[in-house]
NUVEXGU-184273 format. One line per field, with one value per residue: residue number from 1; residue in three letters; z, x, y of N, C-alpha, C, O in turn. Coordinates in nm, 4 decimals. Each point is the difference from the previous one (the first is absolute). Last residue first. Layout:
REM NUVEXGU-184273
i	NUM;...
aa	ALA;...
n.up	Z;...
n.east	X;...
n.north	Y;...
ca.up	Z;...
ca.east	X;...
ca.north	Y;...
c.up	Z;...
c.east	X;...
c.north	Y;...
o.up	Z;...
o.east	X;...
o.north	Y;...
//
This chain:
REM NUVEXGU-184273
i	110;109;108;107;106;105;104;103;102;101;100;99;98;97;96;95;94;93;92;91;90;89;88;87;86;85;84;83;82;81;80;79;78;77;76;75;74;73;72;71;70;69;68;67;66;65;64;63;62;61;60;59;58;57;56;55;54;53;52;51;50;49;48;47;46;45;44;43;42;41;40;39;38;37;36;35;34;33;32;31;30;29;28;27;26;25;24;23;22;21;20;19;18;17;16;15;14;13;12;11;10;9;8;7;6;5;4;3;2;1
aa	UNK;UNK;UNK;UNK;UNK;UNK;UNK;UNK;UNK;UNK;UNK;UNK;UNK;UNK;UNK;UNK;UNK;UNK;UNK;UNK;UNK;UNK;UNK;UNK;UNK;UNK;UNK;UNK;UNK;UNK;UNK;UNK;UNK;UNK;UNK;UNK;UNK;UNK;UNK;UNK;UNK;UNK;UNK;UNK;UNK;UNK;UNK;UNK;UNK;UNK;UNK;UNK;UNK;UNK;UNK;UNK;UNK;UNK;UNK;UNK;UNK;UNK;UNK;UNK;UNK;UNK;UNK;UNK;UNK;UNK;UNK;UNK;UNK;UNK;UNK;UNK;UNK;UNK;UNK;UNK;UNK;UNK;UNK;UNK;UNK;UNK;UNK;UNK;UNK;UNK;UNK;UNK;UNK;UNK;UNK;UNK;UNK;UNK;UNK;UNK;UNK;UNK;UNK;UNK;UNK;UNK;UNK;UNK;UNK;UNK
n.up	12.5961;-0.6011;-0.4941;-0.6019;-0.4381;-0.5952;-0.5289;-0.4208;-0.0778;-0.2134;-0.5980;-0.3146;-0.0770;-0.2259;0.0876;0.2888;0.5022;0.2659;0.2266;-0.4217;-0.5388;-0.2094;-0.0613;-0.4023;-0.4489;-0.0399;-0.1155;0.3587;0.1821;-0.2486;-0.0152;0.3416;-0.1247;-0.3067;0.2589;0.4771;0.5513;0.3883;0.2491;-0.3285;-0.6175;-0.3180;-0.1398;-0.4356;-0.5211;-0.0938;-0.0460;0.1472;0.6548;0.6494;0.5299;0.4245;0.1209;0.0184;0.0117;0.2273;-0.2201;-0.1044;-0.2959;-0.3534;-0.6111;-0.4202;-0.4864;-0.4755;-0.4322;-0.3896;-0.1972;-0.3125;-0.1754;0.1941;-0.4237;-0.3957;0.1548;0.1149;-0.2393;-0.4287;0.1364;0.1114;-0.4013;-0.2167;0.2642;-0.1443;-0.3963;-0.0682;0.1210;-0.3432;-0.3317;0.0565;-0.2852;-0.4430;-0.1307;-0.2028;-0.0869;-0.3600;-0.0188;0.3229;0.0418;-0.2709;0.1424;0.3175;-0.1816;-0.2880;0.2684;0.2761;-0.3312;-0.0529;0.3240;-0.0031;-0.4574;-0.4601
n.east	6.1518;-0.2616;-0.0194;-0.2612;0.0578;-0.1432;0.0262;-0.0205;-0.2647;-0.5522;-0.1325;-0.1375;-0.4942;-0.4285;-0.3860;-0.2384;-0.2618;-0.5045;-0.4183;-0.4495;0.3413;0.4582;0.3824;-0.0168;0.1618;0.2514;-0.1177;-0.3309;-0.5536;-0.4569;-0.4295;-0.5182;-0.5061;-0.3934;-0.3892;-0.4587;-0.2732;-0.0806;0.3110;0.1384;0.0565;0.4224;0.4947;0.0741;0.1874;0.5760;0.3727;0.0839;-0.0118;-0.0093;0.1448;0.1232;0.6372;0.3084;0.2206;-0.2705;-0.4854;-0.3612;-0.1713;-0.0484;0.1803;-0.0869;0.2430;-0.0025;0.0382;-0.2535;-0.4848;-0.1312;-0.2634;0.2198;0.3914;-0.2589;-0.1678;-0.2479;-0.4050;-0.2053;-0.3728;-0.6391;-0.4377;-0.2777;-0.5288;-0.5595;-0.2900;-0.4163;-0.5374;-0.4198;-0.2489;-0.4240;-0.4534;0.2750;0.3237;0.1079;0.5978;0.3574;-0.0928;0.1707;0.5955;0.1705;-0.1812;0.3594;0.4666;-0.0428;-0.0445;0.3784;0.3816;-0.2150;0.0041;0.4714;0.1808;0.2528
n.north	1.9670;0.1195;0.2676;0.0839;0.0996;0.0935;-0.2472;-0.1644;-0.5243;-0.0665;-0.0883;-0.4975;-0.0525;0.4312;0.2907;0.3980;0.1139;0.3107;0.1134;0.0592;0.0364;0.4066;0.2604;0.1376;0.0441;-0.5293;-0.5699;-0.3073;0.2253;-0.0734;-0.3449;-0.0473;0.2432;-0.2216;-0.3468;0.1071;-0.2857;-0.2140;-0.4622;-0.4297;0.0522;0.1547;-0.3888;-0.3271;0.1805;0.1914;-0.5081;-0.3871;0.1156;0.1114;0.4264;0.1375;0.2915;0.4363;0.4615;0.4871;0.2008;-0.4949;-0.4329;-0.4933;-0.1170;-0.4415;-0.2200;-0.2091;-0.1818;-0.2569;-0.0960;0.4831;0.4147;0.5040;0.2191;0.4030;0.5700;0.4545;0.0348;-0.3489;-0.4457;0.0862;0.1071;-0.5186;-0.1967;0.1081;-0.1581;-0.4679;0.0160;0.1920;-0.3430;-0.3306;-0.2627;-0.2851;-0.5698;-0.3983;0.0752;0.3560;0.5524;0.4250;0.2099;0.4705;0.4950;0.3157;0.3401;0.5112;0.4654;0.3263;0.4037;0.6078;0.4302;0.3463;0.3099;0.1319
ca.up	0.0764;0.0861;0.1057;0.1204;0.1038;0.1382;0.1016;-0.0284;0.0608;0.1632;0.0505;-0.0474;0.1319;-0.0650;-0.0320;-0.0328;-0.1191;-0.0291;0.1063;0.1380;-0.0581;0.0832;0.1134;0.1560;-0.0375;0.0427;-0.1194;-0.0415;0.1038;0.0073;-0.1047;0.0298;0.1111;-0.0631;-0.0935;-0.1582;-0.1078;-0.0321;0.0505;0.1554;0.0249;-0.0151;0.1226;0.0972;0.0016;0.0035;-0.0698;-0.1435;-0.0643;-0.1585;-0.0930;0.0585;-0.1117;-0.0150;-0.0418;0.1167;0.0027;0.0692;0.1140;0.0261;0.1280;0.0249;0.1328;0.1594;0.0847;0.0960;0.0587;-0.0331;-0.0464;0.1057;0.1051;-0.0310;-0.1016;0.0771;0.1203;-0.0191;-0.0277;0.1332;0.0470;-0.0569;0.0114;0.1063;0.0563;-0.0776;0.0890;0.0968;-0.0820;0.0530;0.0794;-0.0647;0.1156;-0.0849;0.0614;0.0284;-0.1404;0.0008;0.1120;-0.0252;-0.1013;0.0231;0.1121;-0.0424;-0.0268;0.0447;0.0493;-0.1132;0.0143;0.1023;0.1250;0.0675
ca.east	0.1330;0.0567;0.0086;0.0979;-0.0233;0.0143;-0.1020;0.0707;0.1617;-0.0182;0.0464;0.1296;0.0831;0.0571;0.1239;0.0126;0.1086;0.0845;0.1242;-0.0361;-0.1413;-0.0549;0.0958;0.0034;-0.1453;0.0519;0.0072;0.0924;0.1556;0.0649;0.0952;0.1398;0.0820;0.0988;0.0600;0.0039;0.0899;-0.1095;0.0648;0.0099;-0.1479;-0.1157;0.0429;-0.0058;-0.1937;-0.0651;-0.0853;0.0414;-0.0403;0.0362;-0.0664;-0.1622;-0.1106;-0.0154;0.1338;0.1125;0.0518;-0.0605;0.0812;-0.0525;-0.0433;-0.0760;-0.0848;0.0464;-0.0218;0.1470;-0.0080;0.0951;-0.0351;-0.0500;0.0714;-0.0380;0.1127;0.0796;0.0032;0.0845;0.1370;0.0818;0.0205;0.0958;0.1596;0.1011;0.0426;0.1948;0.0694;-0.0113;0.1355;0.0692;-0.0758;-0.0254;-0.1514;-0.0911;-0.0331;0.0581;-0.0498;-0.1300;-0.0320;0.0748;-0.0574;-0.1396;0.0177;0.0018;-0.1132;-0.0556;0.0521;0.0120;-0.1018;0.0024;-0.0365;-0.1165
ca.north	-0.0287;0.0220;-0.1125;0.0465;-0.0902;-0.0365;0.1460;0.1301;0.0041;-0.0019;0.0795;0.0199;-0.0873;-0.1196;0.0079;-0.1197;0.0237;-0.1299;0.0214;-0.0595;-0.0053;-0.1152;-0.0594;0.0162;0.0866;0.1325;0.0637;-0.1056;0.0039;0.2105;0.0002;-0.1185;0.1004;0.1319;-0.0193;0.0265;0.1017;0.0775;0.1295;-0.0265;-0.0776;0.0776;0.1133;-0.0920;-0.0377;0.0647;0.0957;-0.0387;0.0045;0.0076;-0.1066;-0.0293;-0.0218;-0.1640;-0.0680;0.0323;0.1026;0.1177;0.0663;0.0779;-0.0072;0.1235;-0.0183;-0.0051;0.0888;0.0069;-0.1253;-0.0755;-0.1425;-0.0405;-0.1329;-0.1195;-0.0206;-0.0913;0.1025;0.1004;-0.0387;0.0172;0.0595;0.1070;-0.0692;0.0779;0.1176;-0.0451;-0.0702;0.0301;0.0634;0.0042;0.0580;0.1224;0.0299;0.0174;-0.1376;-0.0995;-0.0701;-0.0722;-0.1246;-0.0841;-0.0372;-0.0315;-0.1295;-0.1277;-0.0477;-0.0533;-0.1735;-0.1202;-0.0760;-0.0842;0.0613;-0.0519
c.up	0.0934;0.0916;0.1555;0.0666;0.1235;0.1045;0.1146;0.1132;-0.0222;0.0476;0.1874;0.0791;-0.0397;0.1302;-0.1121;-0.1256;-0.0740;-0.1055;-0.0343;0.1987;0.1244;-0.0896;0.0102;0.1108;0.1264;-0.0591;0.0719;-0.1222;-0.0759;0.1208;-0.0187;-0.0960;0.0383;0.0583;-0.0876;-0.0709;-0.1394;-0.0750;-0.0042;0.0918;0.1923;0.0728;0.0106;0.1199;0.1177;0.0264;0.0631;-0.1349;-0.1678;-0.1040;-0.1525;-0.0685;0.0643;-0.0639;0.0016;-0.0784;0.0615;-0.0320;0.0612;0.1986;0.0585;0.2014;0.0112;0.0650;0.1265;0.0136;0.1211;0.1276;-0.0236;-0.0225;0.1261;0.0681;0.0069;-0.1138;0.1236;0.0729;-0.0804;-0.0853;0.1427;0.0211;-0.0839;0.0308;0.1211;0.0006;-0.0694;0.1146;0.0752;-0.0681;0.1207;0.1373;-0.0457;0.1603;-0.0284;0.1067;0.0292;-0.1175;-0.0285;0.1096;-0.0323;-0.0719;0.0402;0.0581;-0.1191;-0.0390;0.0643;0.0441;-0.1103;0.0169;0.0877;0.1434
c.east	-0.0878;0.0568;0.0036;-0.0443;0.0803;-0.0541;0.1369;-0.0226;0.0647;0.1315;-0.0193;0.0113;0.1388;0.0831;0.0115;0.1151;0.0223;0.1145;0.1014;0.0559;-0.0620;-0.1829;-0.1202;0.0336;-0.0394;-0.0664;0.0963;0.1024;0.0811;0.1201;0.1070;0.1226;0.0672;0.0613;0.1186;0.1476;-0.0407;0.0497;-0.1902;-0.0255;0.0291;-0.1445;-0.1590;0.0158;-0.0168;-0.1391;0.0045;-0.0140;0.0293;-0.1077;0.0600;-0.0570;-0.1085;-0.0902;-0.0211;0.0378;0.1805;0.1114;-0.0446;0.0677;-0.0425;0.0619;0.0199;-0.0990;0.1369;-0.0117;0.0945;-0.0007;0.0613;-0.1406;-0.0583;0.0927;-0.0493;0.1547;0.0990;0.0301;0.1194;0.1911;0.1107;0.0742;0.0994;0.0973;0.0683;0.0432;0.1948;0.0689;0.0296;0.0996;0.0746;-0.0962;0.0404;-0.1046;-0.1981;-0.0827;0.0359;-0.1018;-0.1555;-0.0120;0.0153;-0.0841;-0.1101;0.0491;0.0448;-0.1673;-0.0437;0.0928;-0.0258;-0.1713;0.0269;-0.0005
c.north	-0.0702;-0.0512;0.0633;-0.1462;0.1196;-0.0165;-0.0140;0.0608;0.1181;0.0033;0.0583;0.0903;0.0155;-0.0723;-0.1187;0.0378;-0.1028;0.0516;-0.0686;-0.0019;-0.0536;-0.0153;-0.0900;-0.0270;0.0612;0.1096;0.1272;0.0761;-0.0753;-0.0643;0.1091;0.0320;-0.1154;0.0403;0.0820;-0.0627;0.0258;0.1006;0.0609;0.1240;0.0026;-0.0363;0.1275;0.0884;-0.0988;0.0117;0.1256;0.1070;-0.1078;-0.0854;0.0068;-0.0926;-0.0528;-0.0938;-0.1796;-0.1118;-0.0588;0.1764;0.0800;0.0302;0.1264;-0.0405;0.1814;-0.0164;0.0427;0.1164;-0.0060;-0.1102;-0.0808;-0.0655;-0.0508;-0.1031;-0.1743;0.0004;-0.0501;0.1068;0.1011;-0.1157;0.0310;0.1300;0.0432;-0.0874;0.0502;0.1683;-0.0273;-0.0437;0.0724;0.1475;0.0596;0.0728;0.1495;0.0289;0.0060;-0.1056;-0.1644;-0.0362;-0.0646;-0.0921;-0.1143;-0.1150;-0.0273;-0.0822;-0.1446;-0.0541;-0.0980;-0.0964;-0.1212;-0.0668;-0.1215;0.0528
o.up	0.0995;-0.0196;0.0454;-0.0286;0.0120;0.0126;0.0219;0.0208;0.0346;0.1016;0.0522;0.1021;0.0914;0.0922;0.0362;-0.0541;0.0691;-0.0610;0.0624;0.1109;0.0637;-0.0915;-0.1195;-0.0038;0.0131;0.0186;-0.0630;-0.0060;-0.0287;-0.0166;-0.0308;0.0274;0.0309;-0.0441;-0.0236;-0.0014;-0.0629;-0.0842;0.1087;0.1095;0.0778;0.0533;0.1054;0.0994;0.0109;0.0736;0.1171;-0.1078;-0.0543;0.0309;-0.0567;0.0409;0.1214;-0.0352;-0.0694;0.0611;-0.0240;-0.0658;-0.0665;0.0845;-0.0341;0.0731;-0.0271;-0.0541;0.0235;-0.0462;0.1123;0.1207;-0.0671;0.0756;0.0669;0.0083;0.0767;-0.0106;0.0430;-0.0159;-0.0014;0.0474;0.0113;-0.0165;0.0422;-0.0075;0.0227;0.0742;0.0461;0.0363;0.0326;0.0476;0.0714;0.0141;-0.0067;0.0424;0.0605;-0.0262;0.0029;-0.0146;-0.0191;-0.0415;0.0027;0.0447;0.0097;-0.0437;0.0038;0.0625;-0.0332;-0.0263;0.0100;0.0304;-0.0472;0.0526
o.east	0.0472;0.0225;0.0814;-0.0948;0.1211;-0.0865;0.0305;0.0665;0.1174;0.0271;0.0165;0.0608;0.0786;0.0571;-0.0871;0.0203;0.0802;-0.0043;0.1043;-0.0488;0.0295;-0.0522;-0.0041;0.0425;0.0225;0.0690;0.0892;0.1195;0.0999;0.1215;0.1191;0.1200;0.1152;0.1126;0.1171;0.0965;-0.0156;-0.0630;-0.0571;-0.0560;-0.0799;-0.0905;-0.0575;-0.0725;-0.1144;-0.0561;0.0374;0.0538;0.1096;-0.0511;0.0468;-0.0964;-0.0092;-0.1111;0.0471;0.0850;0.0949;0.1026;-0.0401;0.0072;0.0469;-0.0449;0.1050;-0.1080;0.0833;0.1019;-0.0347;0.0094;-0.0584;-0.0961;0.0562;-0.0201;-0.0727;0.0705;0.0802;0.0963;0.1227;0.1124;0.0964;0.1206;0.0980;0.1105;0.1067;0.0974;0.1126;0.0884;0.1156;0.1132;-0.0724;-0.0018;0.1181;-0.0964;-0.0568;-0.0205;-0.0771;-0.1198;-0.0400;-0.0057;-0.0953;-0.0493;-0.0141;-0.0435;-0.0527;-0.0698;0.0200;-0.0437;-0.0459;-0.0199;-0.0008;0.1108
o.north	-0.0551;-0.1194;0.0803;-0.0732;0.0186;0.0867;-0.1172;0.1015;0.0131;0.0641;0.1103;-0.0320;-0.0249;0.0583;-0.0791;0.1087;-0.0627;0.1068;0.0197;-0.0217;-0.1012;0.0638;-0.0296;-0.1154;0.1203;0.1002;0.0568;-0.0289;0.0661;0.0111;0.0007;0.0027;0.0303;0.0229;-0.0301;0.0764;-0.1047;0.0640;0.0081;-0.0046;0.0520;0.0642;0.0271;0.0010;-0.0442;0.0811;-0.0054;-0.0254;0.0141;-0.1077;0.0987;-0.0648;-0.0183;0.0397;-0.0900;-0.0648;0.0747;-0.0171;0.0955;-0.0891;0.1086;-0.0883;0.0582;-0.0238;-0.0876;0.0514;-0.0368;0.0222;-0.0852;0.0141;-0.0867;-0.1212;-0.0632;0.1004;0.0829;0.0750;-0.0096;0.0168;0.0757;0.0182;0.0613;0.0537;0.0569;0.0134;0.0186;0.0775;-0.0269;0.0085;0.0695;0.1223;0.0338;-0.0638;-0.0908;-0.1185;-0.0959;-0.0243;-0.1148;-0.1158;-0.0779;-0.1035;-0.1219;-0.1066;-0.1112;-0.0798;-0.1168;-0.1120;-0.1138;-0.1176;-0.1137;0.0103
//
């Protein structure tokens, strides 16, 4: 089965199930952005999304991806590509999993 065939019968199959057929379109593309994204970043126990200037400090956190996208104006994908390491930054920003914030080093200063 194609990837479009998966997403048309997840399509299908939802909007048999909750019986709106005028919406399938709309159940598509969510489908869609959850496979494009990955599906751990619908997960209820989620991490916190942190978001870092170039120099390491932070600026803000996030419950989501789709939360950080919505505060930031940021594309979504390109949040995801940094976090993923796909790309250095989005926007000027680096955002990071909050697990992995204790990996970055901290210079200190004197």
């Amino acid at each position: 089965m194609t990837h479009n065939e998966v997403i048309n019968k997840l399509s299908m199959e939802l909007a048999v199930k909750i019986g709106d057929f005028d919406n399938l379109e709309t159940f598509r593309w969510y489908i869609r952005q959850a496979l494009v994204i990955g599906t751990e970043h619908f997960s209820v126990n989620m991490e916190e999304i942190v978001q870092m200037d170039g120099n390491g400090v932070e600026l803000g956190r996030y419950k989501s991806i789709g939360e950080a996208s919505r505060k930031t104006g940021l594309w979504h994908a390109n949040i995801s590509d940094v976090i993923r390491g796909k790309q250095h930054s989005a926007g000027g920003f680096i955002f990071i999993k909050s697990k992995d914030k204790e990996l970055i080093p901290i210079e200190k200063t004197a």
